[in-house]
C-alpha positions in Angstrom: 12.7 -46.0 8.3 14.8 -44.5 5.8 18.2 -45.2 7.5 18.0 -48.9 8.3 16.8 -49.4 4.7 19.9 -47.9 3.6 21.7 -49.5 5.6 20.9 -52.9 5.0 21.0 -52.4 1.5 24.7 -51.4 1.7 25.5 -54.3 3.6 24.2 -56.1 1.2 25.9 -54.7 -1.9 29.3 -54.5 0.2 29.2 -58.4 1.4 28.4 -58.8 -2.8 30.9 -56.7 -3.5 33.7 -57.6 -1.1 34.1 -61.3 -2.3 34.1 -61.0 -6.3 32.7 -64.4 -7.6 31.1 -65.4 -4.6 27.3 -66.0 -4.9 25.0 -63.9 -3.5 24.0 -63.9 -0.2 20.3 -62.9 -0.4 18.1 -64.1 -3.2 17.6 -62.5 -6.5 14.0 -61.1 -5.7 15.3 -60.0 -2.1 17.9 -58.2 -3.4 15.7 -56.5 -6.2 13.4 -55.8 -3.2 15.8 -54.1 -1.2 17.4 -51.8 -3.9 14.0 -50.8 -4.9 13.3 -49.4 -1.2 16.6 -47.8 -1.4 16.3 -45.8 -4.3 12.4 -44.8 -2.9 14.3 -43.7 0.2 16.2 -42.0 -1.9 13.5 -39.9 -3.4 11.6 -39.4 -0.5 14.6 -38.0 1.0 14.6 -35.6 -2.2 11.2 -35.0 -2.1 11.8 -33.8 2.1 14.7 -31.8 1.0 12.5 -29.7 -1.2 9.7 -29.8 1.3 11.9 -27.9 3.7 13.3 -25.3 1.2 10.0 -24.6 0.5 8.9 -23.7 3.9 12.3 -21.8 4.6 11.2 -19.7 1.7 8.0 -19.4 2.9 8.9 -18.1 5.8 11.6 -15.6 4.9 8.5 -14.2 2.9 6.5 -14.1 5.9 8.9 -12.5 7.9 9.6 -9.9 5.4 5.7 -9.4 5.1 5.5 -9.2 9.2 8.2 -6.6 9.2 6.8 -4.6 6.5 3.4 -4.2 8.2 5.4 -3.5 11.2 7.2 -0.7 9.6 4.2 0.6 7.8 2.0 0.8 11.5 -2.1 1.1 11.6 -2.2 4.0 9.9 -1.6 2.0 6.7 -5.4 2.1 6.2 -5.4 5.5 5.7 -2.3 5.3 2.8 -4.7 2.8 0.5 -7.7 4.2 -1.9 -10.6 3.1 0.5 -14.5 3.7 0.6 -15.1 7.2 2.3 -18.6 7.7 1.3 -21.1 6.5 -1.0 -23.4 8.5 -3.4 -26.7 7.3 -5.2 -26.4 8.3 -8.9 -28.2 11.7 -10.5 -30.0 9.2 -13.1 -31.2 6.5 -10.5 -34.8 6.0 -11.0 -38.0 4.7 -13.2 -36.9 2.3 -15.8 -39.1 0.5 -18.1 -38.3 -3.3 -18.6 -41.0 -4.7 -20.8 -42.2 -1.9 -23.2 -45.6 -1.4 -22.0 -46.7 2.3 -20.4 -45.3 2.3 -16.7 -42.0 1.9 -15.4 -41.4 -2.1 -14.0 -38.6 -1.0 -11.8 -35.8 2.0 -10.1 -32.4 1.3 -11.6 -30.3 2.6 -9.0 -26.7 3.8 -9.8 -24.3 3.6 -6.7 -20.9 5.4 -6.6 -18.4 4.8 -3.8 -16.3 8.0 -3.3 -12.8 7.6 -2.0 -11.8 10.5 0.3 -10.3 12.5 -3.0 -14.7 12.2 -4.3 -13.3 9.5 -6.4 -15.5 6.8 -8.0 -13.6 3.9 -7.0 -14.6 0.2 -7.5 -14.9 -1.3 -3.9 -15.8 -4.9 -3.1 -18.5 -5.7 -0.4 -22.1 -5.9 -0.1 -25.3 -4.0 -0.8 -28.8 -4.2 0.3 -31.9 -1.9 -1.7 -34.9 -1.2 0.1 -37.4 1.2 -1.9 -40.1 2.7 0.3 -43.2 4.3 -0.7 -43.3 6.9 2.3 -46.9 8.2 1.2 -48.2 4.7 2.0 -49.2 3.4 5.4 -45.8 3.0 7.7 -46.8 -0.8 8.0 -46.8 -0.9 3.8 -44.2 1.7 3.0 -41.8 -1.0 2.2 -42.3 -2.2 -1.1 -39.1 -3.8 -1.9 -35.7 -5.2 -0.8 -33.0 -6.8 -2.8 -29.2 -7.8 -1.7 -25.9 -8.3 -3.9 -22.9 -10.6 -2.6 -19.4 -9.4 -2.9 -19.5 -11.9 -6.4 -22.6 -10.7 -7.8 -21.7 -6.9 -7.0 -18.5 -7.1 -9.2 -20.9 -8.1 -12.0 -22.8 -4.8 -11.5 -19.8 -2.8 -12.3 -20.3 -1.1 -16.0 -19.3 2.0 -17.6 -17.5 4.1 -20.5 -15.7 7.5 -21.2 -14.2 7.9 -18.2 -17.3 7.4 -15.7 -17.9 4.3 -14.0 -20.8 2.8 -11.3 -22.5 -0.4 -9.9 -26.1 -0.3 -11.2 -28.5 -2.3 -9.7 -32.0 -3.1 -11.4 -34.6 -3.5 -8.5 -38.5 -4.7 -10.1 -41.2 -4.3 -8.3 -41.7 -7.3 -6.1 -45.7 -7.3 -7.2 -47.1 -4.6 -8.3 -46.5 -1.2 -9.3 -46.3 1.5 -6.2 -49.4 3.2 -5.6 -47.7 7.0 -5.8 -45.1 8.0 -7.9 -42.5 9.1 -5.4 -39.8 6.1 -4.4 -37.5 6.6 -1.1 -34.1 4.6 -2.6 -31.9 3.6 0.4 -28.7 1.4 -0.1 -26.4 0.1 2.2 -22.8 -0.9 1.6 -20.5 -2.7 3.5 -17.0 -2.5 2.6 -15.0 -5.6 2.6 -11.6 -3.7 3.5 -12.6 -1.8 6.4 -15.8 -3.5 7.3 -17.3 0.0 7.7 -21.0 0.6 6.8 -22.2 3.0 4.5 -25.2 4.5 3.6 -27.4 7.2 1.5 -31.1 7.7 0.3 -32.7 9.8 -2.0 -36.4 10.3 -4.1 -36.8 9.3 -7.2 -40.0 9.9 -9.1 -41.4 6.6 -11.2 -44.1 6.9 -14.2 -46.5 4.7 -13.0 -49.2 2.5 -15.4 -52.3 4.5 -16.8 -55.1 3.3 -14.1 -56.7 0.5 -17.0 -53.5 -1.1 -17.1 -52.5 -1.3 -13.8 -54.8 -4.9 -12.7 -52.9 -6.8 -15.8 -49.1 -5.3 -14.6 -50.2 -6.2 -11.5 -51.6 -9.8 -12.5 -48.5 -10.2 -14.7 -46.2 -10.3 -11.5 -48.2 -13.0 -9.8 -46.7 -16.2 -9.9 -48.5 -18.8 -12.4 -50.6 -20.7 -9.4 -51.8 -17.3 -8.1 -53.2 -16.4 -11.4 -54.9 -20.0 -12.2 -56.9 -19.5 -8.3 -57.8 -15.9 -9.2 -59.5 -17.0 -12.4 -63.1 -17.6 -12.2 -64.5 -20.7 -12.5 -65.8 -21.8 -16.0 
């Protein structure tokens, strides 16, 4: 398209050109029109020029990138600072989120351990699930709770040179019945896609036995409480 447009504008200028005082041999408007799609050929052509320097940069990079990996082998998984095992946290437990006598929920502190035992901030997933193993095995699970890859980095905190993900997990309705709460996490690493996993008991200070109907009642939702009212 490009070509033929160039090369009837030449013609053009050149019969113009070749015979000074002549008139010209197209009209004013075709003319116009036909130097105007010359010079857009002109920058598309510029604009394809760049087009293609671009992608011979790109791949250049590539290649460099593909040789690199080459060079470095499969073993370059085991050069990087990688998740070799997780840890739950010496203070994961009973926290109290609303001032009144009983713990609402287990904060649960989660360390990923390269293979040095260093705390290192790893992206990928994590699912909760507190169990209260001196309840019935069809009621021992009293909780679950998941983090995305995006809402884990949020969970990242720390200071003087010691650093976690912390997760606060409420109880889903009510307090537990006994005090002792089985933590297990699971975390999935995004940069092996290896699973990890670790558990451990923490003890919770539940609600003096008068308050424990109104915690309880506080966690319903709003239409559960209005049907549990009596009538008046």
């Amino acid at each position: 398209m490009m070509r033929p447009v160039r090369l009837a504008v030449t013609a053009v200028l050149w019969a113009f050109w070749a015979c000074p005082g002549c008139a010209p041999v197209v009209p004013a408007d075709k003319y116009d029109q036909l130097q105007r799609q010359w010079l857009d050929s002109q920058h598309a052509q510029s604009d394809i020029q760049r087009d293609n320097d671009q992608l011979r940069k790109d791949k250049a990079e590539l290649s460099d990138q593909v040789e690199t990996l080459r060079r470095l082998g499969p073993e370059r998984l085991e050069k990087l600072f990688h998740v070799a095992s997780i840890e739950l946290g010496r203070h994961s437990g009973g926290v109290d989120l609303d001032g009144r006598p009983g713990h609402d929920a287990i904060k649960v502190y989660l360390d990923p351990l390269d293979r040095q035992g260093s705390v290192i901030k790893a992206a990928g997933e994590v699912t909760i699930r507190l169990f209260d193993l001196a309840a019935p095995a069809e009621k021992n699970l009293i909780g679950e709770y998941a983090w995305t890859g995006e809402e884990m980095g949020k969970q990242w905190s720390g200071g003087f040179g010691v650093y976690h993900f912390s997760f606060v997990c409420p109880w889903k309705a009510r307090p537990p019945v006994h005090d002792e709460i089985t933590v297990r996490v699971e975390f999935v690493d995004y940069l092996t896609g290896r699973r990890f996993t670790a558990q451990q008991a923490c003890k919770v200070l539940l609600p003096p036995p008068d308050l424990a109907p109104a915690t309880a009642a506080a966690t319903q939702p709003a239409a559960e409480q209005a049907a549990s009212r009596p009538a008046e």
